[in-house]
C-alpha positions as CSV (number, residue, x, y, z in Angstrom):
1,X,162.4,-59.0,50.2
2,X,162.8,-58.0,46.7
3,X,164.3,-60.1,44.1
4,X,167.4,-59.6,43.0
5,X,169.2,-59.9,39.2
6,X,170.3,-64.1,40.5
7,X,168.8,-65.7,43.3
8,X,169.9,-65.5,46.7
9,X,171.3,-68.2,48.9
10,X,167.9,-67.5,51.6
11,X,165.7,-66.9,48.2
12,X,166.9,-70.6,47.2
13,X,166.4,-72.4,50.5
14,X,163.1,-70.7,51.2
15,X,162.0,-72.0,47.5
16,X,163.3,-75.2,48.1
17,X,161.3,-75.7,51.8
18,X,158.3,-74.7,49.7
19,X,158.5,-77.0,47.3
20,X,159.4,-80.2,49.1
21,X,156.8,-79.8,51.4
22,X,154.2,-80.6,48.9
23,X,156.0,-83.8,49.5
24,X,157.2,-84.8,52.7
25,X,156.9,-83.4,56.1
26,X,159.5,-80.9,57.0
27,X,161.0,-80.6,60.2
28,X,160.2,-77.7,63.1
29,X,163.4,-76.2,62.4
30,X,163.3,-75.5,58.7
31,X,159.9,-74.2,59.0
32,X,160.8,-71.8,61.9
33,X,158.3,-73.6,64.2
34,X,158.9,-74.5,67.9
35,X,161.0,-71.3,68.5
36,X,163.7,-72.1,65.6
37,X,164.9,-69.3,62.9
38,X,163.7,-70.9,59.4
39,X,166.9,-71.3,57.0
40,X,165.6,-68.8,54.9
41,X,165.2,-66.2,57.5
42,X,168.7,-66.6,59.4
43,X,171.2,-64.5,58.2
44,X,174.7,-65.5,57.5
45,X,177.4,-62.8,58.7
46,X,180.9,-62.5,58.1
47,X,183.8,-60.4,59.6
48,X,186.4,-58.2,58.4
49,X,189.0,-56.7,60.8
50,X,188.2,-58.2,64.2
51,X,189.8,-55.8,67.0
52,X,188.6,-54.8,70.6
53,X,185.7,-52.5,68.6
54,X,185.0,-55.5,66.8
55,X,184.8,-57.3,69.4
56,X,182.2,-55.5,71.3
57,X,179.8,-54.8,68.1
58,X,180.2,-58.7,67.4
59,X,179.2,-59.8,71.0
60,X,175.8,-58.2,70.5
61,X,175.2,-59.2,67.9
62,X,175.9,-63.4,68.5
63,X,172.8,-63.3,70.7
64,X,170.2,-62.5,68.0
65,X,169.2,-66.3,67.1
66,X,168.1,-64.8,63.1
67,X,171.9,-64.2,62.7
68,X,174.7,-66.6,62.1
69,X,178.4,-65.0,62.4
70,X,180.4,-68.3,60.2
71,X,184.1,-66.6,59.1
72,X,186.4,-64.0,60.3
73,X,188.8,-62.3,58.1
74,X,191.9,-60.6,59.5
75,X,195.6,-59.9,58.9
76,X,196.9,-60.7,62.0
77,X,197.2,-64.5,62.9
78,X,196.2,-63.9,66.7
79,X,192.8,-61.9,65.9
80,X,191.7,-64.2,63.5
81,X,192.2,-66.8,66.1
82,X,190.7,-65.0,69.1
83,X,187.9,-63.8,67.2
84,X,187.4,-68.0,66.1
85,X,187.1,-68.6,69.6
86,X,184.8,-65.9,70.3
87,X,182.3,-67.2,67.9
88,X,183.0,-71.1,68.5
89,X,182.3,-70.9,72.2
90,X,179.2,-69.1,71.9
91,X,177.8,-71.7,69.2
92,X,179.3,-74.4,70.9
93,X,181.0,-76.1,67.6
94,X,184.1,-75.1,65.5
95,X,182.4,-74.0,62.4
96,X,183.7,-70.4,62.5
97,X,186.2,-70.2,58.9
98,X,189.3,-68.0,59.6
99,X,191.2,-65.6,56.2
100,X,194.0,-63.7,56.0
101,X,192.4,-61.6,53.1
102,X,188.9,-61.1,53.1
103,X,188.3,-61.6,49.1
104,X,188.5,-65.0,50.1
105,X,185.0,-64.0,51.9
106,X,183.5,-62.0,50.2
107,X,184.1,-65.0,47.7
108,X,181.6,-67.0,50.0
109,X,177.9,-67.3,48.0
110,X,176.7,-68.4,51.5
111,X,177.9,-65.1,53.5
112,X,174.8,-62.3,53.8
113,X,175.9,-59.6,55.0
114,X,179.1,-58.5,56.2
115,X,180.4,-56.4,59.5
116,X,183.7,-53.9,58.8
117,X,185.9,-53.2,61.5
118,X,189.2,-52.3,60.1
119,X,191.1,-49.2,60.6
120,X,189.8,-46.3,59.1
121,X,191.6,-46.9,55.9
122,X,189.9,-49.8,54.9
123,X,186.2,-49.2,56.2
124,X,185.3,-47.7,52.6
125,X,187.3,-50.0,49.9
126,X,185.8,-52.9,52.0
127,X,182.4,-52.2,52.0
128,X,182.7,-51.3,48.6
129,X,184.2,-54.4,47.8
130,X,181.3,-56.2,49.8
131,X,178.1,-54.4,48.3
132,X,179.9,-55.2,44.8
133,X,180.2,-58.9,45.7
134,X,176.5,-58.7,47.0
135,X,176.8,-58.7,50.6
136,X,174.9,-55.9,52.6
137,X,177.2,-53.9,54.9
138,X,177.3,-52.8,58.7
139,X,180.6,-50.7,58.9
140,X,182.2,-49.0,61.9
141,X,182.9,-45.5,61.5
142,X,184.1,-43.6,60.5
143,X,183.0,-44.7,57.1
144,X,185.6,-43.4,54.6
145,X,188.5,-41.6,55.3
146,X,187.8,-38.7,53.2
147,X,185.4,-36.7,51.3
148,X,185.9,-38.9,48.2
149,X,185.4,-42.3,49.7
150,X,182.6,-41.4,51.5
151,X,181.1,-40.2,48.1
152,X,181.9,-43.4,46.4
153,X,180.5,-45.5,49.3
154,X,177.2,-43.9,49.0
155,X,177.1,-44.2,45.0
156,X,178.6,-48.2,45.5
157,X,175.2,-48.8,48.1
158,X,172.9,-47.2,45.8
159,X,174.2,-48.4,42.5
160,X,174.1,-52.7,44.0
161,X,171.4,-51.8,46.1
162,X,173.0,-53.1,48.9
163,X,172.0,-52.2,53.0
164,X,174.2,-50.3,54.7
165,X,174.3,-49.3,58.5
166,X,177.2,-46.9,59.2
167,X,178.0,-47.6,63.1
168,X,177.1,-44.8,64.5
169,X,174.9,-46.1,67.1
170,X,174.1,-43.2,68.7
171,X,171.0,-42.6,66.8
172,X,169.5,-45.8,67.6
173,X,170.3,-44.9,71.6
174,X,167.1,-44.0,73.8
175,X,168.8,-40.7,75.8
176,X,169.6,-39.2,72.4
177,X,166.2,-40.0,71.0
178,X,165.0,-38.4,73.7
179,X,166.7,-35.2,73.3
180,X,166.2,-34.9,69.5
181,X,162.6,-35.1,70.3
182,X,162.9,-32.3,72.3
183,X,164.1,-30.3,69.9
184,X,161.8,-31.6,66.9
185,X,159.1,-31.2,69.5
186,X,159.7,-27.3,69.4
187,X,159.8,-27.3,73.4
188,X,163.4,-25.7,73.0
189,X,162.0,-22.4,71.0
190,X,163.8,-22.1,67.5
191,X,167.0,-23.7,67.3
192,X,169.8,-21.8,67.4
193,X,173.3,-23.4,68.8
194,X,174.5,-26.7,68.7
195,X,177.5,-28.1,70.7
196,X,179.1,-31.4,69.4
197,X,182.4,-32.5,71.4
198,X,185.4,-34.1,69.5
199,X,189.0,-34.9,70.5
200,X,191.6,-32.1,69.8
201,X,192.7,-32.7,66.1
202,X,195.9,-33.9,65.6
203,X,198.2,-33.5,62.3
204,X,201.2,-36.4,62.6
205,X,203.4,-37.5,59.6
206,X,206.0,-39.0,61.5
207,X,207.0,-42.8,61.1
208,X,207.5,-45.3,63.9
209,X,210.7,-46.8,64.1
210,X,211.5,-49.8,61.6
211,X,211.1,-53.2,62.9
212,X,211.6,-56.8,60.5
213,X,208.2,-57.6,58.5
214,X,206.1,-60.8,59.8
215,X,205.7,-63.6,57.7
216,X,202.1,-62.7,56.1
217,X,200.4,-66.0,57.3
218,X,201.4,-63.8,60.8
219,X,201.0,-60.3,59.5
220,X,200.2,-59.2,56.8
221,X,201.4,-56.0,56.3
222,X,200.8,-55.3,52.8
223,X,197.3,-55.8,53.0
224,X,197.2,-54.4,56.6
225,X,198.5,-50.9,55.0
226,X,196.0,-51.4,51.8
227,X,195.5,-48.6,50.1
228,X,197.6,-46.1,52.5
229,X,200.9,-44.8,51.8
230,X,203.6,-47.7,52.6
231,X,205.9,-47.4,55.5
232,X,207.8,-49.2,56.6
233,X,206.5,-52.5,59.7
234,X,206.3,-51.6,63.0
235,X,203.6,-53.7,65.5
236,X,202.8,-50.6,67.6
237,X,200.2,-49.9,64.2
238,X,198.8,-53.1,64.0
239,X,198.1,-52.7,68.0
240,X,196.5,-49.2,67.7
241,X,199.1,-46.4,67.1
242,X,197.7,-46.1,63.8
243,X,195.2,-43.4,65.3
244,X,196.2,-39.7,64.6
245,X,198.6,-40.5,61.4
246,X,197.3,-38.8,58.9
247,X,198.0,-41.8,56.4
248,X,195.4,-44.0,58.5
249,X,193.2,-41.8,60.2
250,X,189.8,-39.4,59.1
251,X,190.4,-36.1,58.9
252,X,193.0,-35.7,61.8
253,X,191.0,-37.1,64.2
254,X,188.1,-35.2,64.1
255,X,185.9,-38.2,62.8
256,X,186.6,-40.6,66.0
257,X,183.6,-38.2,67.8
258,X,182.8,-36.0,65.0
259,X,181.0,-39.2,63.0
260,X,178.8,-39.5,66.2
261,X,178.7,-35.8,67.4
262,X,177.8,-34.0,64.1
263,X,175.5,-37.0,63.0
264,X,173.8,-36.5,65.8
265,X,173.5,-32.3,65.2
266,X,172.4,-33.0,62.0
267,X,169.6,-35.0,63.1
268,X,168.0,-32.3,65.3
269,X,168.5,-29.6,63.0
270,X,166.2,-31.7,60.6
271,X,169.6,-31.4,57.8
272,X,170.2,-35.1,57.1
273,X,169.9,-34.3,53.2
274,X,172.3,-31.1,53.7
275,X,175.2,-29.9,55.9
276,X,176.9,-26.7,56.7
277,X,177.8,-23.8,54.2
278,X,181.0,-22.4,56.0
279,X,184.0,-23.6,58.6
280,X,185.8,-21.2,60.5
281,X,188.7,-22.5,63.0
282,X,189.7,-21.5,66.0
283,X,191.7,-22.6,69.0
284,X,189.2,-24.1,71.3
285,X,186.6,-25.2,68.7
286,X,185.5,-24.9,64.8
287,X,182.4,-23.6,64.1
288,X,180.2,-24.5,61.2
289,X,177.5,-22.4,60.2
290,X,174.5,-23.9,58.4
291,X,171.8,-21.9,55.5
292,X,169.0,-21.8,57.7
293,X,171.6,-19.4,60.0
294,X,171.6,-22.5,62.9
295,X,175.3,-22.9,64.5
296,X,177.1,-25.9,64.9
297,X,180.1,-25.7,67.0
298,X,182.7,-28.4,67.5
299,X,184.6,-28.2,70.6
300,X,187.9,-29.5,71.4
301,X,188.3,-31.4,74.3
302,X,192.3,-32.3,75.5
303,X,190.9,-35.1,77.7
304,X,187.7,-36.5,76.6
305,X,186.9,-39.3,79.4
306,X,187.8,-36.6,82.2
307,X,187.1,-33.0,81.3
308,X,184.0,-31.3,80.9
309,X,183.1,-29.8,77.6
310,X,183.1,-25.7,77.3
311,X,179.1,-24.9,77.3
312,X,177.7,-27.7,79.1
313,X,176.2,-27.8,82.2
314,X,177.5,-30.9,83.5
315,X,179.9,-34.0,82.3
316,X,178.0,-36.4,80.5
317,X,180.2,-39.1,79.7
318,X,181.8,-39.1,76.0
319,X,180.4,-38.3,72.8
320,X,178.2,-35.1,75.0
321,X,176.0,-32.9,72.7
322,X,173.8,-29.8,73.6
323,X,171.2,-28.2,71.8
324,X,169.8,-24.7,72.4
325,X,167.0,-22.9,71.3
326,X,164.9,-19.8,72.3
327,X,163.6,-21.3,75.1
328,X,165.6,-23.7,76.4
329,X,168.2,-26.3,75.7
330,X,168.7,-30.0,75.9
331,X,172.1,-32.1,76.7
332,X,172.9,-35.3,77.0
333,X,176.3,-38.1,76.7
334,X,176.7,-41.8,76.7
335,X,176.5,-42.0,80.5
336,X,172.9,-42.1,79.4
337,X,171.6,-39.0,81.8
338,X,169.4,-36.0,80.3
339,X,170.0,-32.2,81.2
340,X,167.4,-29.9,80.4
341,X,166.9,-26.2,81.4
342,X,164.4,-24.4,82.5
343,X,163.6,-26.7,85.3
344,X,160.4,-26.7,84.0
345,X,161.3,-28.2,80.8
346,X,163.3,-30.9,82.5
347,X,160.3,-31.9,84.5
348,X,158.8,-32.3,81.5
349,X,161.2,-35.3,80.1
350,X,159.2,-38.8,80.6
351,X,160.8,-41.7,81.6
352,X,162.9,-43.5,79.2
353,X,165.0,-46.7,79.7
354,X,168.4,-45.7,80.2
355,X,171.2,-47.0,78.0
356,X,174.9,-46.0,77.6
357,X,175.7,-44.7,74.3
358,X,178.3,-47.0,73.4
359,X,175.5,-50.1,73.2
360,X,175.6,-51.6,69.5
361,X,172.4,-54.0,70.3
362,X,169.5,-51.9,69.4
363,X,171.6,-50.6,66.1
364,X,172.6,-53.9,64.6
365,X,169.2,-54.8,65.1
366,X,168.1,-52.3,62.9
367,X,170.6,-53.5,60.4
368,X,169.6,-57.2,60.4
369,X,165.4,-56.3,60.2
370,X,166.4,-54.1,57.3
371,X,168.3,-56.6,55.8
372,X,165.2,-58.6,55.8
373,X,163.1,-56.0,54.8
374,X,165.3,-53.9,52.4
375,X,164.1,-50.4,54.1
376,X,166.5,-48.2,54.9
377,X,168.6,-48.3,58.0
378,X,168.5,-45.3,61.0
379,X,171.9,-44.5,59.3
380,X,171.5,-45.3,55.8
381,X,174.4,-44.4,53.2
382,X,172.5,-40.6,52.9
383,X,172.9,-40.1,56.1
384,X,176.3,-41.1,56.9
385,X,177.8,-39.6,53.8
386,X,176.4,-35.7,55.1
387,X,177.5,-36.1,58.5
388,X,181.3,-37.5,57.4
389,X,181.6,-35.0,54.7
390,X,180.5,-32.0,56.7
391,X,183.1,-33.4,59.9
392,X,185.5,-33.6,57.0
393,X,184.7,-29.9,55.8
394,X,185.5,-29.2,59.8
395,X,188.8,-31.0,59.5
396,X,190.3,-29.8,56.2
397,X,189.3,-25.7,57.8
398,X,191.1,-26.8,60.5
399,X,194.6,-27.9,58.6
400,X,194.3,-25.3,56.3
401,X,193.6,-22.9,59.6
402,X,191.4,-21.0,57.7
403,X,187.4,-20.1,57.4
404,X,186.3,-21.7,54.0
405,X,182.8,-21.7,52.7
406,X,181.0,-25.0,51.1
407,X,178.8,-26.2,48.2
408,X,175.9,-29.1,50.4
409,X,174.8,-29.8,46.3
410,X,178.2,-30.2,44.8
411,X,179.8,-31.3,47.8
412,X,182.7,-29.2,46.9
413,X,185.0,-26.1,48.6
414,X,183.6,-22.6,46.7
415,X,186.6,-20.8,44.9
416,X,189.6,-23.0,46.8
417,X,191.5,-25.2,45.1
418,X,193.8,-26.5,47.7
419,X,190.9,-27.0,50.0
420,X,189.1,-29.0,47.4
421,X,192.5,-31.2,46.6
422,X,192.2,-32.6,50.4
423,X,188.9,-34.0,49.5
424,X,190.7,-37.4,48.4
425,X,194.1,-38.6,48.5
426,X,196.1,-41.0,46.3
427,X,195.6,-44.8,47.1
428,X,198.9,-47.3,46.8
429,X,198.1,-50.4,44.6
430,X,197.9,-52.9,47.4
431,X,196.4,-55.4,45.5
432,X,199.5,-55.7,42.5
């Protein structure tokens, strides 16, 4: 683990072991001996934004007995509190620390690393907050809620060299391994087509009705709204209507698939250091066309746990892509099952264990051994910020309703200004 500018809470208690053993005999458990996690190799983990997501990400990653979860920070009184006795029951003590604002955390010199799972407009200005305050970063997607904080995001990991896992777990996922393979393999011919499924996109501006403002200690709205537009309280956001306003959502709605979907696209076409030149829209899909002449297409489904997506051959449970080459193609979804065709080529598929997409484990245990070893993670800030910006590019054709063409180096619209002034949005002072 490389050094950093000031020493580091593990660098300090691994130093200190060292040097009092030269004088005493130190116990099993400090040494990591007898099956125990050595105090310099356990990482210390806090929370920000603990929902149902949350929830799930964080109870697979209690198990790993390297990691130690030890505050929650939330706006709302009764997360905080159920996520406390998440994390109390499975240690067993009452240790867990509960905020209302998680400065106060990232204040903690003891805190490691740090999971995000806000709303979508506060996965970015978080993590940014963390890397700055040292802590290494596993955020839920999607990562930033526009082209512009995805951008700064990326620059903020690599300027505090920081770790960063964006939560797109897909890519750590054996199915979808499998049928990336196929497709690197060269088994499928020459890629060609790709198919990545997203909800129908959604453009809402409307308010909910007005309802009296919490206390803060029970609500915090201020700091729940953050650095989107104000408006006025109503609980139905707090409890999930947030998704498809366009004040807290990515890039009307294309993002809740699209950050899996077209990660995952970009992957097998090999363009994790690019993304696609031009974005037409249509009715039923937009289609993104990359240099190397290889064509994305996203397509909209109105009921993504029930209908089928347009071009596959069978319902594969959410998040379904399909890849097609020459000679074949390859699809698969997060019921965990693998389509191929010819038959010949689906014989060919070995066995592989069988997981459903939505399983955080084998990602955040990526993120941990990279926090440890300061390599990269499966979706390092590189990655993530292609894949959001070109589902971005998808979602700003789409609003505009019209084909527009794009810059992968400058990361910028070609010869349109009002596409290029969606690429960020103003941000309220929520902190005044």
């Amino acid at each position: 683990m490389s050094k950093s500018a000031k020493t580091t809470r593990r660098e300090f208690v691994l130093e200190t072991a060292a040097a009092a053993a030269a004088a005493t005999i130190i116990p099993a458990h400090v040494l990591g001996q007898a099956g125990n996690v050595a105090p310099s190799e356990k990482i210390t983990l806090g929370v920000i934004g603990i929902g149902p997501r949350c929830t799930y990400d964080l109870k697979a990653m209690l198990p790993f007995p390297d990691v130690k979860c030890v505050a929650i920070a939330d706006v709302q009184a009764k997360r905080r509190e159920a996520g406390k006795q998440l994390v109390d029951q499975h240690y067993g003590n009452q240790d867990c620390k509960l905020y209302r604002d998680f400065r106060e955390l990232l204040d903690r010199k003891d805190i490691d690393a740090v999971l995000v799972a806000t709303g979508d407009r506060w996965h970015a200005p978080a993590s940014i907050l963390a890397a700055k305050a040292g802590k290494d970063v596993y955020s839920e997607k999607p990562c930033g809620i526009t082209i512009a904080a995805c951008q700064e995001l990326a620059d903020t990991m690599h300027r505090t060299k920081r770790i960063f896992q964006a939560g797109t777990q897909r890519r750590s996922v054996t199915n979808f391994q499998k049928a990336v393979e196929l497709v690197h393999s060269g088994k499928l011919g020459k890629l060609h087509t790709m198919h990545a499924s997203i909800y129908v996109p959604v453009l809402d501006n409307t308010w909910l009705p007005a309802q009296p403002t919490p206390q803060p200690d029970q609500v915090d709205w201020n700091l729940w709204l953050g650095p989107a537009a104000w408006r006025p309280f109503n609980q139905s956001y707090c409890d999930g209507r947030w998704r498809g306003q366009w004040d807290f959502d990515s890039g009307a709605r294309v993002l809740d698939w699209g950050a899996h979907t077209v990660d995952l696209c970009q992957w097998a076409n090999k363009a994790d250091d690019t993304m696609p030149i031009e974005y037409e829209p249509t009715d039923k899909n937009i289609i993104c066309t990359y240099a190397n002449g290889v064509k994305l297409i996203l397509d909209f489904l109105k009921d993504p746990f029930k209908d089928r997506a347009p071009h596959y051959i069978h319902r594969l449970g959410t998040c379904p892509v399909r890849f097609i080459g020459d000679r074949g193609s390859v699809e698969t979804g997060d019921e965990g099952e693998i389509v191929a065709q010819p038959e010949a080529l689906q014989k060919q598929i070995e066995d592989y264990k069988r997981v459903r997409g939505l399983d955080v484990t084998a990602h955040s245990r990526n993120f941990f051994d990279c926090v440890k070893s300061r390599k990269p993670t499966v979706t390092n800030p590189d990655v993530m910020r292609r894949s959001h910006i070109a589902s971005h590019a998808a979602a700003i054709a789409w609003v505009l309703q019209r084909k527009l063409k794009f810059d992968p180096a400058k990361e910028t619209f070609v010869n349109d200004a009002e596409a290029n002034s969606l690429r960020s949005r103003p941000e309220r002072n929520w902190s005044a």
